[in-house]
C-alpha positions in Angstrom: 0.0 0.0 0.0 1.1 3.3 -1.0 0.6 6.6 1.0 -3.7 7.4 1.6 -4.3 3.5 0.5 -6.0 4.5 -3.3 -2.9 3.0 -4.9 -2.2 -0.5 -4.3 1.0 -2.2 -5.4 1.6 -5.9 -4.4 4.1 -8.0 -6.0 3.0 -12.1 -7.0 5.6 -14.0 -9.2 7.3 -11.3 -10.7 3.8 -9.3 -11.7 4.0 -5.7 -10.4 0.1 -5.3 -9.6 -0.9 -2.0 -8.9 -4.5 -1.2 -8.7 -6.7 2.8 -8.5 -8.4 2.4 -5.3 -10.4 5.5 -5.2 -14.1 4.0 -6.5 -15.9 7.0 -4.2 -15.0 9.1 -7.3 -14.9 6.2 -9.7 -10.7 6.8 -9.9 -10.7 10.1 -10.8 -7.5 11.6 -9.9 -6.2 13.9 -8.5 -2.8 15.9 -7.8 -2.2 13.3 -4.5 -3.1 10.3 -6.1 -1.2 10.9 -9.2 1.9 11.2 -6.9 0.8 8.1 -5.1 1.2 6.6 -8.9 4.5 8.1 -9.6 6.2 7.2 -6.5 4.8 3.5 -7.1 5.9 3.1 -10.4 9.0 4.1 -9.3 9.1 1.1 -6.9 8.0 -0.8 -9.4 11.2 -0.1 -11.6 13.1 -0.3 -8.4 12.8 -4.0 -8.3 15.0 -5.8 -10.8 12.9 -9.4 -10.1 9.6 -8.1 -11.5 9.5 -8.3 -15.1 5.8 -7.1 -15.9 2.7 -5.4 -14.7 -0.6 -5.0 -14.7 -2.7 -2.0 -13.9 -6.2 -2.4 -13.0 -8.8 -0.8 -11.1 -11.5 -1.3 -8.1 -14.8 -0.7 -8.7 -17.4 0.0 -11.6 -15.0 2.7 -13.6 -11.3 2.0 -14.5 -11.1 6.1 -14.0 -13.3 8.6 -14.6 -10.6 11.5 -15.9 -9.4 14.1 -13.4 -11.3 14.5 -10.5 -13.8 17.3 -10.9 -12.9 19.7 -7.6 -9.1 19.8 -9.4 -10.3 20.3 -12.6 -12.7 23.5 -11.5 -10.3 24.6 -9.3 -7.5 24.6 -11.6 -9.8 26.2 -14.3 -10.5 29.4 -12.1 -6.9 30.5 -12.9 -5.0 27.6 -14.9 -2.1 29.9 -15.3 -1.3 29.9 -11.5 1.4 27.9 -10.1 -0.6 25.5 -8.2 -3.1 24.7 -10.7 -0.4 24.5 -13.6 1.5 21.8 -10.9 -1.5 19.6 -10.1 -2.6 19.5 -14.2 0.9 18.4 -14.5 1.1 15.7 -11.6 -1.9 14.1 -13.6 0.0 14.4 -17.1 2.7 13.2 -15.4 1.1 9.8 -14.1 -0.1 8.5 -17.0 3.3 9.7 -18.9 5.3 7.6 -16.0 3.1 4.4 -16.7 4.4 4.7 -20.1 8.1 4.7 -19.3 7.4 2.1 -16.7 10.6 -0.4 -17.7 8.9 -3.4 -17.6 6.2 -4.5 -20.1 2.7 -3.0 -19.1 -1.1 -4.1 -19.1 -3.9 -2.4 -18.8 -7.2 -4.2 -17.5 -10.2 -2.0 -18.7 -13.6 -2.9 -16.7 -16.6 -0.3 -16.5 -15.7 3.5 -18.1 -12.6 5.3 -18.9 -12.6 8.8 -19.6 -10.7 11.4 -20.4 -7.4 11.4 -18.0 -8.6 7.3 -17.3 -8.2 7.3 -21.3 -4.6 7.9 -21.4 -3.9 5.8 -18.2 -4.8 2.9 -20.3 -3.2 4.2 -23.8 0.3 4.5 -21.9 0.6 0.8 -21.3 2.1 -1.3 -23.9 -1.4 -3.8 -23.7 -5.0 -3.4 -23.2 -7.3 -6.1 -21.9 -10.8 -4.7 -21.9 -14.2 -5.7 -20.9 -16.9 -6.6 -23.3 -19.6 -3.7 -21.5 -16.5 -1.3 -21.0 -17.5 2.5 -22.4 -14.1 4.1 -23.6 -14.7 7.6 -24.3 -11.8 10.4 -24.5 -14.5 13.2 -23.7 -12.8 16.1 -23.6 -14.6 18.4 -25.7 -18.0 17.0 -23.7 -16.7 18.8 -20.5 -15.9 22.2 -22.6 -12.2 20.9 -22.2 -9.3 20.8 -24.9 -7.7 17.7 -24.6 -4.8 17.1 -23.0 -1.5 15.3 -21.8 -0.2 14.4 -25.6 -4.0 13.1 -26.1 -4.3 12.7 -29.9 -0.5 11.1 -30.3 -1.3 8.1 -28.1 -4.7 7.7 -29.1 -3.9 7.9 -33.1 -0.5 5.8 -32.8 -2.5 3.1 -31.8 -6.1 3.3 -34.0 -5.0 6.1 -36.6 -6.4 9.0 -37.8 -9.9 8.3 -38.9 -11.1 6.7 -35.8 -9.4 9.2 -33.7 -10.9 12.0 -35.1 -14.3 10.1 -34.6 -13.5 9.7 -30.8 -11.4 12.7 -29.7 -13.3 15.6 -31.9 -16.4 14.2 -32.2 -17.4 12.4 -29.2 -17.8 8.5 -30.4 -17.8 6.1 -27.4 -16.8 2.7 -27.9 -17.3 -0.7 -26.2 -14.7 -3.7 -25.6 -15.5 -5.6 -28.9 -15.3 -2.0 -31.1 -11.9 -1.5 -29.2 -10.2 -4.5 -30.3 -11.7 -3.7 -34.0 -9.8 -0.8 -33.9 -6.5 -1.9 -32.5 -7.3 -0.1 -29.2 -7.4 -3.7 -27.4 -6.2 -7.1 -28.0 -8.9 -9.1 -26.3 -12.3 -8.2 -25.3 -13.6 -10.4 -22.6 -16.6 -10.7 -20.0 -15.9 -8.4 -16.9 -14.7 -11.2 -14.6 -12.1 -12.5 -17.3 -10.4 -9.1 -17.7 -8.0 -9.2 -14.4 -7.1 -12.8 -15.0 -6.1 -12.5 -18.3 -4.2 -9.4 -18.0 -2.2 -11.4 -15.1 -1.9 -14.2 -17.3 -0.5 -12.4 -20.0 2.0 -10.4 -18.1 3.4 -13.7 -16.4 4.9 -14.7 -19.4 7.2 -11.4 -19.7 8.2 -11.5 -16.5 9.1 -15.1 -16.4 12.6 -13.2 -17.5 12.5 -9.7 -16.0 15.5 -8.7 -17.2 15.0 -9.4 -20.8 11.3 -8.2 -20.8 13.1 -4.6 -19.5 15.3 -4.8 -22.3 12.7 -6.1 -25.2 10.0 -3.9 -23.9 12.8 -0.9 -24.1 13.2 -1.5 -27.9 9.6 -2.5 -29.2 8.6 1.0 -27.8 11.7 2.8 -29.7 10.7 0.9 -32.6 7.0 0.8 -33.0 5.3 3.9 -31.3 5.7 5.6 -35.2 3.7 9.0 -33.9 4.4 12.1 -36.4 5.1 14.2 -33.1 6.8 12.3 -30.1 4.5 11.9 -26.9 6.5 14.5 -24.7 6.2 17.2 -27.4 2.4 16.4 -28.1 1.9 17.1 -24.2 3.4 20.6 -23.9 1.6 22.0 -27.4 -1.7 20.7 -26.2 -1.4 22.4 -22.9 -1.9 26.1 -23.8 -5.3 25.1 -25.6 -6.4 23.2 -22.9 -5.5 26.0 -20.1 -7.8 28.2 -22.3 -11.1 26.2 -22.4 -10.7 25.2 -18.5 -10.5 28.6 -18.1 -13.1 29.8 -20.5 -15.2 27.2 -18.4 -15.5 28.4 -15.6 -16.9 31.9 -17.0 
C-alpha cells in the first residue's frame, strides 16, 4: 500500500500489480493520487525481479478522468502555479506508466474517460471488458484535450477513428476497441483481471529481458508524427484556455 491507500501495489511471481483504489470518485485523480502513482511506479522499476505489470482498477469505472474539484479549481486560474503543478502531476502519471521499464497491461472494466483514457493508452497492452464504455470526452466537459492526447490515441487506432473519438465524441465498447486496435482481447468483466495477469506472467518469467525487449519495441513501433512529450506541452496552452473559459 502506497501513502492514503487509493494506490495498491503488491508484487505475486514477478507481476507488479498495482490497482486505482479511489471507486468513491470512480478513480478520478487527483494531484495526490497521481503522486501516489509516480512514487509506485518508481518502486516498481526499483525491483529488478519483477518483469511485468498489470494496472487495474476497483470498482465499476477504471477512472473517470481528473477528478472534478481539481479540474474546476485549476480552471479558475489555470495559469497559477498550483493549478499548472497539479494539471501536471496528472500528465505526469499516466506519462510515467508509459516509461514504466517493464512490459505494461492495462485491465479495462466499467468506463474510462478522459485522463482514465490515457492511463490505459500508456501501457504497452490493453485487456478490456466486453460492457466497457471508452470515451476520450474532452470536448463533452468544454475541455481541450490534453497530456499528448491525440499522439497516443492515433498511434495506436490512426487518424480516422481518432478524429471520430477525440473531436467528435464517439464512445466505444470492448469488442469495437479491439476492432480498432485499441485492445487485444475483449472479454466478460470477470475474465479481464485474470487474463491481464496471465499475459504479463509470461514477460516476466525473464524480468530482465522483458526490461530490455519492452525498451526496444517502444523505440521501434510507437511511429507518432510528433513524439509523446512534445504532443503534451503544445496541447497544454489550448487546454489552459477552455478550462478557463469554463468556468466563466
Amino acid at each position: 500500500m502506497a501513502g492514503s491507500g487509493e494506490v495498491l501495489l503488491e508484487v505475486d511471481g514477478g507481476v507488479a500489480i498495482v490497482t486505482l483504489n479511489a471507486p468513491d470518485r470512480r478513480n478520478a485523480l487527483t494531484p495526490a493520487m497521481a503522486d501516489e502513482l509516480i512514487a509506485t511506479f518508481d518502486e516498481v522499476d526499483a525491483k529488478p525481479g519483477v518483469g511485468a505489470l498489470v494496472i487495474r482498477a476497483v470498482g465499476k469505472s477504471f477512472c473517470a478522468g481528473g477528478d472534478i474539484a481539481t479540474l474546476t479549481s485549476a480552471g479558475k486560474d489555470p495559469a497559477a502555479p498550483e493549478a499548472y503543478e497539479g494539471m501536471g502531476k496528472i500528465y505526469d502519471s499516466f506519462y510515467r506508466l508509459g516509461q514504466v521499464r517493464v512490459p505494461t497491461v492495462a485491465a479495462v472494466r466499467g468506463s474510462a474517460v478522459g485522463a482514465g483514457m490515457n492511463m490505459l493508452l500508456a501501457a504497452d497492452l490493453r485487456i478490456v471488458a466486453k460492457n466497457a464504455r471508452l470515451l476520450c470526452g474532452f470536448l463533452k466537459r468544454g475541455m481541450h484535450p490534453g497530456g499528448g492526447h491525440f499522439v497516443i490515441l492515433s498511434r495506436l487506432i490512426g487518424r480516422e477513428a481518432a478524429a471520430a473519438m477525440a473531436v467528435f465524441g464517439e464512445e466505444i465498447n470492448g469488442d469495437k476497441a479491439v476492432d480498432l486496435g485499441l485492445a487485444w482481447e475483449s472479454l466478460d468483466d470477470a475474465a479481464v483481471e485474470d487474463r491481464a495477469l496471465e499475459l504479463a506472467q509470461r514477460a516476466a518469467a525473464d524480468p530482465e529481458l522483458a526490461r530490455v525487449a519492452v525498451g526496444n519495441f517502444r523505440n521501434e513501433v510507437v511511429n507518432g508524427a510528433v513524439a509523446w512529450d512534445v504532443a503534451m506541452q503544445s496541447e497544454r496552452p489550448a487546454q489552459m484556455w477552455s478550462m478557463r473559459r469554463s468556468t466563466k
